[in-house]
C-alpha positions, -999 to +999 in steps of 0.1 A: -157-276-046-177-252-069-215-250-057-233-264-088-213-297-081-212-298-041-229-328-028-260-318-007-264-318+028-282-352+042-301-357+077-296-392+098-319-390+122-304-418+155-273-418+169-276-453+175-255-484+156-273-476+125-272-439+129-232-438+137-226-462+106-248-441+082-234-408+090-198-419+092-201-437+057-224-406+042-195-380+056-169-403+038-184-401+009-185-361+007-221-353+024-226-327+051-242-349+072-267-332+100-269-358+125-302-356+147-302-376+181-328-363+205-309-376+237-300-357+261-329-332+257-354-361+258-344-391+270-356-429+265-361-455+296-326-474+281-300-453+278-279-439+306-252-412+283-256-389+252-231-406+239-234-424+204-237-457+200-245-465+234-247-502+240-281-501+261-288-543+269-261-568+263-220-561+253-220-584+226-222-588+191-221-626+188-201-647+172-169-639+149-165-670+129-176-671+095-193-701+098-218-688+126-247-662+105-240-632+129-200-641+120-204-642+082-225-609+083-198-595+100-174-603+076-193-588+050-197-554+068-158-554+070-154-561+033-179-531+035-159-510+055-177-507+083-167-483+111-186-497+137-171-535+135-136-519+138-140-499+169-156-535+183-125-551+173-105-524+192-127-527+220-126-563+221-129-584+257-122-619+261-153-640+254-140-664+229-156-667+195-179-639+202-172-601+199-174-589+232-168-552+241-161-529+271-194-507+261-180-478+276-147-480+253-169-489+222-192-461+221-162-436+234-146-445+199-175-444+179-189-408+193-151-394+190-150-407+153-185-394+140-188-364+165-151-354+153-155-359+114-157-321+097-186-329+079-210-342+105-230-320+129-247-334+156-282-314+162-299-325+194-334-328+199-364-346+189-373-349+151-410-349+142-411-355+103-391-375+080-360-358+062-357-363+023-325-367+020-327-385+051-320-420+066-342-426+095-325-451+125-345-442+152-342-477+167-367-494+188-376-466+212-388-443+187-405-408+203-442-409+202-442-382+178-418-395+150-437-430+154-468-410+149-455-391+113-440-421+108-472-437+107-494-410+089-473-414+057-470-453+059-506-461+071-518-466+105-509-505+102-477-505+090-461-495+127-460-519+156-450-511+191-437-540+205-429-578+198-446-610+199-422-633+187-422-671+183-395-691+178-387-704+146-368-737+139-349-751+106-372-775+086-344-800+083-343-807+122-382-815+125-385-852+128-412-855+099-421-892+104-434-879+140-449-844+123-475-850+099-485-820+070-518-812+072-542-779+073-574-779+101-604-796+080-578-796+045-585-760+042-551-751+034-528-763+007-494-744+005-486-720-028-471-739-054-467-776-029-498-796-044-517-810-013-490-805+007-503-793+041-501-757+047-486-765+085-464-790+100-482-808+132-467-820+159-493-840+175-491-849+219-510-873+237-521-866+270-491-873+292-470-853+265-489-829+271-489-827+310-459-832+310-450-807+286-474-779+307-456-787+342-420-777+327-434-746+308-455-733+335-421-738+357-396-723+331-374-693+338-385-661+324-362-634+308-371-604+333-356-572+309-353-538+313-390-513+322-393-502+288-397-539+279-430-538+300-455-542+275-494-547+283-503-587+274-529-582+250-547-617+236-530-613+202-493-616+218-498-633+251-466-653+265-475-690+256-464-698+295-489-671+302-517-686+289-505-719+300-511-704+335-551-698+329-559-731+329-547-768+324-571-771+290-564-734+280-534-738+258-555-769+240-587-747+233-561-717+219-528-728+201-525-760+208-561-769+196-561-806+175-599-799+164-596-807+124-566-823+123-562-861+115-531-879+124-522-902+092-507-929+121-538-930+137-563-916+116-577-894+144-573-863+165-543-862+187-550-848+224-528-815+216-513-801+187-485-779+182-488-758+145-453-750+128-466-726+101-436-719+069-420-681+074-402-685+044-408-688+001-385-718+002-396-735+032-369-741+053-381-723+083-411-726+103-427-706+129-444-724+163-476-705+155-488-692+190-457-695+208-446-662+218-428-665+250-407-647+274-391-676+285-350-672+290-329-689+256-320-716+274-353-729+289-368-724+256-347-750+242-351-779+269-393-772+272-393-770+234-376-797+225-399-819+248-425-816+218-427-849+195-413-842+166-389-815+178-363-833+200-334-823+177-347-788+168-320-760+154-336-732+164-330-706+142-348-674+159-359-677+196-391-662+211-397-635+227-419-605+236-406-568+244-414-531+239-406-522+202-412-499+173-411-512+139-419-510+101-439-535+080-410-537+058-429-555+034-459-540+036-442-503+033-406-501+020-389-508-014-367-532-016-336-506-007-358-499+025-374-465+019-407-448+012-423-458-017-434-423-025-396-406-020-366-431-024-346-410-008-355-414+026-343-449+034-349-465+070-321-485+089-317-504+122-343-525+139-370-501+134-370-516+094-376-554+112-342-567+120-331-578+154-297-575+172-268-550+171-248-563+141-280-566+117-289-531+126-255-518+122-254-536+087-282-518+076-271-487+081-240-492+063-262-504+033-285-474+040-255-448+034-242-464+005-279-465-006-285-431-004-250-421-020-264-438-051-292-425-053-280-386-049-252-394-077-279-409-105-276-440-098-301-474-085-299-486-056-283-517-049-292-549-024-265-577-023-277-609-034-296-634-012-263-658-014-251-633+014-262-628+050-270-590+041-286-601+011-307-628+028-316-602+052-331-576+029-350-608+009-369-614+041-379-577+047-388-581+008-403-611+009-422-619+040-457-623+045-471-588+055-499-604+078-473-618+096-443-602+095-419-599+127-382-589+133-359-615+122-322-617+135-296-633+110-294-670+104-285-698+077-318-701+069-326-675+051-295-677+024-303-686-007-293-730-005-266-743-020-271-761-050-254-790-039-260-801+001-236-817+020-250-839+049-224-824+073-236-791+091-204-773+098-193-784+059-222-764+049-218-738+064-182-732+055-195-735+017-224-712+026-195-681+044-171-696+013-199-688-013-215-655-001-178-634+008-174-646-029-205-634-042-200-600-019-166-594-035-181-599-071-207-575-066-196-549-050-168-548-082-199-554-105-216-523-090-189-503-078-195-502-042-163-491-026-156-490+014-147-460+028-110-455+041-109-463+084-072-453+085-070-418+085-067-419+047-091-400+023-116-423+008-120-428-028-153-422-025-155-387-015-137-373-045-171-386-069-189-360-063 
């Protein structure tokens, strides 16, 4: 290839999921792709290998079927050609629905297949500015000093270092004649809702709520890994935590009825808990305060002992663990990159997703991203009506002030214009609708997936 039209060279800097899906897809496309991963020259608290794509907590990546959110977005990122979805396939274990791996097998193939390709070079060691062109999936162990130049050129605010996470449930499984809408004192109205109530209420009286305390002062915590040690500072104490101060503590802090009338009684109820909308359209809500480290399943049966929310879907579960990531909204374009320099994009969970195939998603979308942008051309998101879509609307869209990692789920696609009553026939209209919409624009916009055969890809002959 003549100089003047050889594509230039392009830094990914993480060989995590991201990182190995970037550079695979970049390399494909015609880019010498320097691949920076600092391991094993400095280490993190998590991994155990230099390998790529090391699996570092569990060995799966949830569900497979189209009608589940983590199985429609995986569907996409095959329509997508993701590398990284078909080494799991290859190194598939029985686990039913879900895609379950051997992890050692999985990130064998992946490091053979990146460190292998002739146009990737892996360069160990730590990286300490931002690349332009670059993709940055550093993941949520970021080094100290990245986190710190990631920082200076974002703001000091726009990088957290761990999670305080509340569980967030679907609006449609809140019993509404037992939760009232209602702001403390009427301060609050929502945007564009009339007098609406700015937060859902789901009031307790006093054996609810002693009842409620004994099971989540009893509840099984998740106990993770050291580098999920994080200090309990006020702003993102476990909600069992502060449960454990005191039998009035949790109703003098998140739980706190002051200002808030019950319409069925016309007074204050004994507790409160505050369900506060995440999302434009409403159909998810937050327990405000509820940050918990309590294990999945324990969430779910103390949770659902609060009136109002004996039938809740939950649609994110709480948590709280060591973590370094962007205020997406706050910081990034819409594609995910500086606002100053579109082409250095970020991927993976340190851009505000959570869980393996969301950040391996965004690194496909990264690459194809940045191919784009080095040929002339805009960046593209897929539309809301998909999972990867929906994704990139909530990094878009969410409320900077409170903005935390979101895994994928139904509710943040676009709804359907017509709802059935049934839950699995909505979904199947929702996977139905978005692969079609995927299809359509990647054939409006051109986005073609890379060969995984062996074959040359039609996209590295562009230029």
């Amino acid at each position: 290839m003549p100089e003047a039209t050889r594509p230039p060279a392009v830094t990914v800097v993480g060989g995590g999921l991201a990182g190995s899906e970037a550079a695979f897809q970049l390399a494909e496309r015609g880019y010498e792709v320097v691949l920076r991963e600092m391991r094993p020259v400095r280490g993190t608290p998590a991994h155990k290998t230099d390998r790529l794509a090391e699996l570092v907590c569990s060995n799966t990546f949830k569900s497979t079927e189209v009608t589940n959110a983590h199985g429609l977005l995986k569907a996409e990122m095959r329509a997508l050609g993701s590398l990284l979805m078909r080494a799991a396939d290859a190194a598939r274990v029985p686990a039913g629905s879900a895609l379950a791996v051997d992890r050692d097998v999985f990130s064998a193939a992946v490091h053979e297949r990146v460190a292998s390709h002739p146009r990737v070079r892996i360069e160990r060691g730590e990286v300490t500015a931002l690349p332009s062109p670059g993709i940055i999936a550093t993941g949520p162990l970021t080094s100290d000093a990245l986190a710190q130049a990631i920082g200076a050129r974002l703001g000091v605010a726009s990088l957290a270092f761990y999670d305080a996470i509340a569980p967030i449930v679907a609006v449609e499984s809140v019993d509404e004649t037992v939760a009232f809408r209602a702001a403390r004192y009427d301060k609050e109205t929502m945007s564009g809702a009339g007098d609406e109530g700015a937060y859902l209420n789901c009031p307790m009286d006093r054996a609810q709520y002693e009842a409620f305390l004994d099971a989540l002062t009893a509840a099984d915590q998740h106990h993770g890994h050291e580098f999920d040690a994080v200090p309990y500072f006020e702003g993102c104490m476990p909600i069992e935590e502060m449960a454990k101060r005191g039998r009035e503590s949790l109703r003098f802090g998140p739980m706190k009825p002051v200002g808030l009338d019950d319409p069925r009684t016309g007074r204050w109820a004994y507790a409160v808990v505050q369900l506060r909308r995440e999302d434009r359209a409403g159909r998810m809500w937050n327990l405000v305060g509820f940050q918990t480290r309590l294990r999945i399943p324990e969430q779910q049966r103390v949770f659902r002992m609060i009136p109002g929310l004996e039938q809740a879907e939950f649609l994110r579960f709480g948590s709280i663990h060591r973590n370094s990531y962007v205020n997406s909204p706050a910081s990034l374009t819409p594609h995910l990159s500086l606002r100053d320099d579109p082409r250095v994009l970020f991927a993976g969970q340190l851009t505000g997703v959570e869980g393996y195939t969301e950040s391996t998603a965004t690194g496909l979308l990264a690459a194809i991203n940045l191919d784009r942008l080095l040929r002339g051309l805009e960046p593209v998101v897929p539309p809301p009506t998909t999972m990867l879509g929906a994704l990139y609307r909530y990094m878009r869209e969410a409320e900077p002030k409170h903005f935390q990692p979101m895994n994928a789920n139904f509710g943040l696609l676009e709804e359907l214009a017509t709802v059935p009553r049934d839950k699995a026939k909505k979904r199947a209209l929702y996977a139905e609708r978005a692969l079609a919409e995927l299809a359509s624009w990647m054939t409006r916009h051109d986005v073609q997936p890379v060969a995984l055969d062996g074959a040359a890809s039609p996209a590295a002959d562009r230029g």
